[in-house]
Legacy VTK file of the C-alpha trace (Angstrom):
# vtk DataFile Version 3.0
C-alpha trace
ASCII
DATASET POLYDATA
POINTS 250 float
0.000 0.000 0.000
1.343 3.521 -1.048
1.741 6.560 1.611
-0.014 8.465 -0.672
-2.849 5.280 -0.005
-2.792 5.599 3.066
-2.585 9.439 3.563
-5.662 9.756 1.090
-8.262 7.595 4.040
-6.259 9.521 6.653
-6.994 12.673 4.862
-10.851 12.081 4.394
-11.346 10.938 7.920
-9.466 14.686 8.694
-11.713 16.421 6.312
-14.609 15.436 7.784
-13.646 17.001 11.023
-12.345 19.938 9.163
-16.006 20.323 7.847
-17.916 21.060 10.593
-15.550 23.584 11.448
-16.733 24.850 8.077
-12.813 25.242 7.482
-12.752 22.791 4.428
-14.932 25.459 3.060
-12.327 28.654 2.319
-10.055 25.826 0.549
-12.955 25.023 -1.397
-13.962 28.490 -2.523
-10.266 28.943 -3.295
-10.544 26.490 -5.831
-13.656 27.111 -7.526
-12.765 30.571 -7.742
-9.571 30.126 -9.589
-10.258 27.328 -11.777
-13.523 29.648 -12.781
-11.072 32.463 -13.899
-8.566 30.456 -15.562
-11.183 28.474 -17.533
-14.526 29.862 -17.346
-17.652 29.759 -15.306
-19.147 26.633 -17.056
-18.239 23.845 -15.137
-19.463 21.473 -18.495
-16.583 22.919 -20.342
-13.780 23.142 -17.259
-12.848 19.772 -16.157
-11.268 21.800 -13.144
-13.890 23.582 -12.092
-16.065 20.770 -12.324
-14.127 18.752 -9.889
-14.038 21.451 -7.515
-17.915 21.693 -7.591
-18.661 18.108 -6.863
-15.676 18.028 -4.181
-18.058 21.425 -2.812
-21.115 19.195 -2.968
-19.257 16.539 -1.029
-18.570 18.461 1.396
-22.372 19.919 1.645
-21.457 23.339 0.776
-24.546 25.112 0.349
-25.655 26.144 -3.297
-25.164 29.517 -2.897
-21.730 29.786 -1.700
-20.788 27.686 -4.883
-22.294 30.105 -6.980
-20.687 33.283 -5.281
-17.078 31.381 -5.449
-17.857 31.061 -9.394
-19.001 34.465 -10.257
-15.630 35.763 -7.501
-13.309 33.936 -10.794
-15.711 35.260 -13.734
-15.642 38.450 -12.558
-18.961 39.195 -12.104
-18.298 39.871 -8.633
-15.746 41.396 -6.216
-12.749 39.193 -5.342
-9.747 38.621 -3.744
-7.039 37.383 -6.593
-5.510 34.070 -5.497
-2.240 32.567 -7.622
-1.132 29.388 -7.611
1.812 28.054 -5.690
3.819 24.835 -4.951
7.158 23.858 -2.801
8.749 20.575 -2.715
10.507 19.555 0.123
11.631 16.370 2.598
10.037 15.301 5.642
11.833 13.230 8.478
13.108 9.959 7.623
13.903 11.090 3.859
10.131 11.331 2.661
9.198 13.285 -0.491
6.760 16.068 0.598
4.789 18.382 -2.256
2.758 21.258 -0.852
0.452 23.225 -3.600
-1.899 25.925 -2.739
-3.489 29.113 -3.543
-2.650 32.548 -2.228
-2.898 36.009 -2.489
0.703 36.435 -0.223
3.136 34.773 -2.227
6.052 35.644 0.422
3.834 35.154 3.240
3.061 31.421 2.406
6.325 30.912 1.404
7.863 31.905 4.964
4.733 29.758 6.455
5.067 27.047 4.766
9.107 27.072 5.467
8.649 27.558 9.052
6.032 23.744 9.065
8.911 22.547 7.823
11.979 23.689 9.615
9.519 23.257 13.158
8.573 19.439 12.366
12.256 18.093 11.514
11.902 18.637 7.189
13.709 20.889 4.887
12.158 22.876 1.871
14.410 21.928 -1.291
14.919 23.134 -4.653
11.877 23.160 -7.513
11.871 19.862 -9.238
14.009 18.328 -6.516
11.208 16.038 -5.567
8.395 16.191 -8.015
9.749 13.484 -10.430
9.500 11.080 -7.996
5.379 11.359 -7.981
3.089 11.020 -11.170
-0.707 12.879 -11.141
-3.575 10.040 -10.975
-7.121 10.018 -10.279
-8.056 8.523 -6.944
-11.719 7.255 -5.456
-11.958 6.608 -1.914
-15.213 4.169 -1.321
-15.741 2.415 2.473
-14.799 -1.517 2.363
-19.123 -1.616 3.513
-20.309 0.352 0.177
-18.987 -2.402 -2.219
-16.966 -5.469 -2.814
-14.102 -6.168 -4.094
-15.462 -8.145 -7.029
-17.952 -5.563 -7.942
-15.550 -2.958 -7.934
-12.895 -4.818 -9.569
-15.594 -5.381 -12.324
-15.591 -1.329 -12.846
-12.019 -1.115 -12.996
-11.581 -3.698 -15.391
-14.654 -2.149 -17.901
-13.426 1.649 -17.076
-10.053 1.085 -17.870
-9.120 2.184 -14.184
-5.737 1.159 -13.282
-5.589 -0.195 -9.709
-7.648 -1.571 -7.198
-6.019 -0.894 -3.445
-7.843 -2.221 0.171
-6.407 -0.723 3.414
-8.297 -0.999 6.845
-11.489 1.232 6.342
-11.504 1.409 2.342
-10.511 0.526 -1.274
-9.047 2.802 -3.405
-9.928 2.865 -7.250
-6.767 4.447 -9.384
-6.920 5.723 -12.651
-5.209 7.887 -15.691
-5.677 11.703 -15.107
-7.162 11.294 -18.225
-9.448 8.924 -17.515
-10.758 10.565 -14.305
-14.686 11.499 -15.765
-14.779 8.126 -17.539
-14.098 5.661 -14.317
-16.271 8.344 -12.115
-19.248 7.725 -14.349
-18.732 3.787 -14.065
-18.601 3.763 -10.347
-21.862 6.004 -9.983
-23.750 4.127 -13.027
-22.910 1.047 -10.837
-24.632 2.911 -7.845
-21.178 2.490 -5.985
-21.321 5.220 -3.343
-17.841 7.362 -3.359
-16.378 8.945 -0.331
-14.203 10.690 -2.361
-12.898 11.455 -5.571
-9.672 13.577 -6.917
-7.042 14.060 -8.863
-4.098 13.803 -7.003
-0.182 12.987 -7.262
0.755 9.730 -6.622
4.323 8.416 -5.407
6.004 6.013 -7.843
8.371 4.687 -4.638
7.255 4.785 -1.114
9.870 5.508 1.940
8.735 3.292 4.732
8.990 4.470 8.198
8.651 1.581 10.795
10.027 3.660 14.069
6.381 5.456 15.720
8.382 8.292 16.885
9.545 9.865 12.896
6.085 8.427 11.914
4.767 10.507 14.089
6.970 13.239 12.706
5.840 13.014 9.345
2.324 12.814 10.103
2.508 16.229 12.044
4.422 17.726 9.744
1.963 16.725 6.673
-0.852 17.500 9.346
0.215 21.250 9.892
0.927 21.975 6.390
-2.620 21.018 5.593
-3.862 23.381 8.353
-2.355 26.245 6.662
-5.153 28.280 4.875
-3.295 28.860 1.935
-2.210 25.123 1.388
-4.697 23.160 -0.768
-2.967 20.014 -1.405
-0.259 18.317 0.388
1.470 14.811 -1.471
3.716 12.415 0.552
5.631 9.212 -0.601
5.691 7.854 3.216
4.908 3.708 3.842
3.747 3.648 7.357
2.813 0.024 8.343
-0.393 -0.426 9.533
1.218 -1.465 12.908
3.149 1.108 13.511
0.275 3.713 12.939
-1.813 1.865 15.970
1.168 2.555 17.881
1.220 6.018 17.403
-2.610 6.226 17.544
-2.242 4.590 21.277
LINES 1 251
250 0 1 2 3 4 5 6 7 8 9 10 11 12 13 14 15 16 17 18 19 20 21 22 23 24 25 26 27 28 29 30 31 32 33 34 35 36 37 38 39 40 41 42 43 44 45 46 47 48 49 50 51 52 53 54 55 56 57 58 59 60 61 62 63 64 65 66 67 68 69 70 71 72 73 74 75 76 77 78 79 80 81 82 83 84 85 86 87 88 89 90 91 92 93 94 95 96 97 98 99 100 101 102 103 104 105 106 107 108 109 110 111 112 113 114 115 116 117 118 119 120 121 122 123 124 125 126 127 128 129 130 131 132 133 134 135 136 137 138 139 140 141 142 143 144 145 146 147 148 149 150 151 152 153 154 155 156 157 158 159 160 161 162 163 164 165 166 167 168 169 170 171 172 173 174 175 176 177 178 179 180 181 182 183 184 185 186 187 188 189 190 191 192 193 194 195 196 197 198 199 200 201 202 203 204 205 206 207 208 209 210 211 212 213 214 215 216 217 218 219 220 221 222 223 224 225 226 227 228 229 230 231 232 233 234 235 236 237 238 239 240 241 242 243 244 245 246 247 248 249
């Protein structure tokens, strides 16, 4: 099983908390808004900004609010301008770390995003330093209850999906970036109920920790960078065993 795997049902369980604090909700808007200004305001013909409306949706963000982000990138109302950002960077124990987010600070995130590291035992390193060693895929999170294997191992095979992953609370359907829409329309035509869906970057080699105390590191570290307002996504190539996270859970 891939960090990434693992991070991505760590990550949803996280998000859901981050919810009702309604805090999932300014990363959201973020999104919508700038993939609405780089590509337009019809979601039909902006793979981007579709995504970002369904991930909305997911998170029951109201109607409304989805609207407002849209017409914030269009233009048709008032905004604050966000640009797109990314570092690279290691975390304890020599894992591969990729931040990307949306700001309207550039230096500001920059020194925040430096200062997760440097506090949690990583290092920020050089632009393409680390990105090479990760490759963008689509991933669907659905619970191990929603579906079995065989049924979803039917989709993948008829979709042209690439993997088929199990960890303790859920499989994880992979996929071609390119292929995202297609295998999404499979799993809902089969009435498969997703937990999640994105496109996301996927590590081609995994580092695996088996000491608790720098797996606890790295999780803290990954943990505060996705805290950070500004941060939108946060990658990771780390292999923590499922043992070693039910120590540090305990």
């Amino acid at each position: 099983m891939s960090g990434h795997s693992k991070w991505a049902s760590i990550k949803h369980k996280k998000g859901a908390l981050d919810a009702k604090r309604g805090k999932i909700f300014t990363k959201l808007i973020r999104e919508i808004t700038v993939a609405a200004r780089e590509s337009g305001g019809n979601p039909d013909a902006n793979p981007r900004l579709r995504l970002a409306i369904q991930k909305a949706k997911d998170a029951n963000m109201p109607a409304d609010n989805i609207e407002r982000g849209i017409k914030k990138g269009t233009g048709e109302l008032e905004g604050v301008s966000y640009e797109t950002v990314s570092f690279e960077g290691y975390a304890p124990g020599g894992v591969a770390v990729i931040v990307e987010g949306l700001t309207d600070n550039r230096n500001r995130t920059t020194s925040e995003v430096r200062s997760i590291f440097t506090k949690r035992g990583g290092n920020m390193a050089g632009a393409g330093s680390v990105a090479f060693q990760f490759e963008k895929k689509g991933i669907f999170l659905i619970r191990k209850k929603s579906a079995s294997e065989e049924e979803l191992l039917n989709v993948v095979l008829e979709s042209g999906a690439e993997d088929l992953t199990l960890d303790e609370d859920f499989f994880q359907v992979i996929c071609a970036m390119q292929d995202f829409d297609k295998v999404r329309t499979a799993l809902l035509e089969k009435k498969v109920k997703l937990e999640s869906g994105e496109l996301s970057m996927i590590p081609k080699n995994s580092v695996k920790i088996e000491d608790a105390e720098t797996a606890k590191k790295v999780l803290t570290l990954v943990e505060d960078l996705e805290d950070n307002d500004d941060v939108q996504n946060v990658y990771s190539n780390f292999d923590i065993p499922d043992e070693v996270l039910k120590q540090i859970e305990n």
